[in-house]
C-alpha positions as CSV (number, residue, x, y, z in Angstrom):
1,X,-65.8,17.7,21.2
2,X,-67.5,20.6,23.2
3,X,-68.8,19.8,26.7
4,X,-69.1,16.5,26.4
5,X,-65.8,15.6,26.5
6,X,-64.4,12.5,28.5
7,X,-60.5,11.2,28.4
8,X,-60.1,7.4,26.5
9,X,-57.4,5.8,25.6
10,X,-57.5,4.1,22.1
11,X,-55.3,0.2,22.0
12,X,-55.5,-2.6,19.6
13,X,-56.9,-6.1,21.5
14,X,-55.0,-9.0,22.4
15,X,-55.1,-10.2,18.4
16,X,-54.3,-6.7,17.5
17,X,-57.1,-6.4,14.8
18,X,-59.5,-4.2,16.8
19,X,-59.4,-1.0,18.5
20,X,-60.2,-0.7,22.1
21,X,-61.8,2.0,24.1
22,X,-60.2,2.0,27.6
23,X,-61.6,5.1,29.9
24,X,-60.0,5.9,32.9
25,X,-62.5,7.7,34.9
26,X,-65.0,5.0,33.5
27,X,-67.6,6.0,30.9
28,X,-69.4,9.2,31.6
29,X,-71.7,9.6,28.3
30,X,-73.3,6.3,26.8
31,X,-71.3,5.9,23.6
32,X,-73.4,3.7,20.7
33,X,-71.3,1.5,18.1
34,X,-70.6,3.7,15.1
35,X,-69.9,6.9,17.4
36,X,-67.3,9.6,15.8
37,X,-63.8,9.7,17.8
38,X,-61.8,12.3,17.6
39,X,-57.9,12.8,18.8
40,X,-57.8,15.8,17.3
41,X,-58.2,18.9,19.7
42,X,-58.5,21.8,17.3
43,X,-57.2,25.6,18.7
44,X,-54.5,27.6,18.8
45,X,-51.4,25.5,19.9
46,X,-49.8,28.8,21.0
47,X,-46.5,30.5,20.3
48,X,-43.8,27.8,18.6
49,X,-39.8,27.8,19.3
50,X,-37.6,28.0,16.8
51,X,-38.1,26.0,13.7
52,X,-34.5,25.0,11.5
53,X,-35.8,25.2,8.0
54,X,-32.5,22.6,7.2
55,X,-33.4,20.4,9.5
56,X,-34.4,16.9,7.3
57,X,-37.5,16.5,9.5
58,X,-39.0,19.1,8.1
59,X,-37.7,18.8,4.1
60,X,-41.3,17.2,3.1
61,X,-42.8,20.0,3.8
62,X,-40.0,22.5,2.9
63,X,-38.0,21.1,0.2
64,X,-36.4,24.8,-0.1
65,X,-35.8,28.0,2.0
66,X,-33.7,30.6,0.8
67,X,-32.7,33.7,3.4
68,X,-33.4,37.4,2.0
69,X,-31.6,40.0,3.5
């Protein structure tokens, strides 16, 4: 977050029980054990297309939609 920022990429290990940092660019910033990661990259994610309230992808989060003209 902010601008200390670098690109990672997050796999499991070879026994698939632990996560693994992988940096492209190599490590920028000294990172301890126990530092927060976060995926998340939190702004406006801009104007959206269409959305088809029917559609079953989306029924979790709306189980109904009714049109009102």
């Amino acid at each position: 977050m902010g601008g200390r920022q670098e690109p990672v990429q997050v796999t499991l290990d070879a026994t698939g029980t632990k996560l693994q940092l992988l940096f492209p660019n190599g490590a920028q910033f000294a990172h301890q054990p126990g530092t927060m990661l976060c995926t998340y990259q939190p702004g406006n994610p801009g104007p959206q297309g269409p959305i088809d309230y029917g559609s079953p992808q989306y029924k979790a989060v709306v189980p109904f939609a009714y049109i009102i003209q």
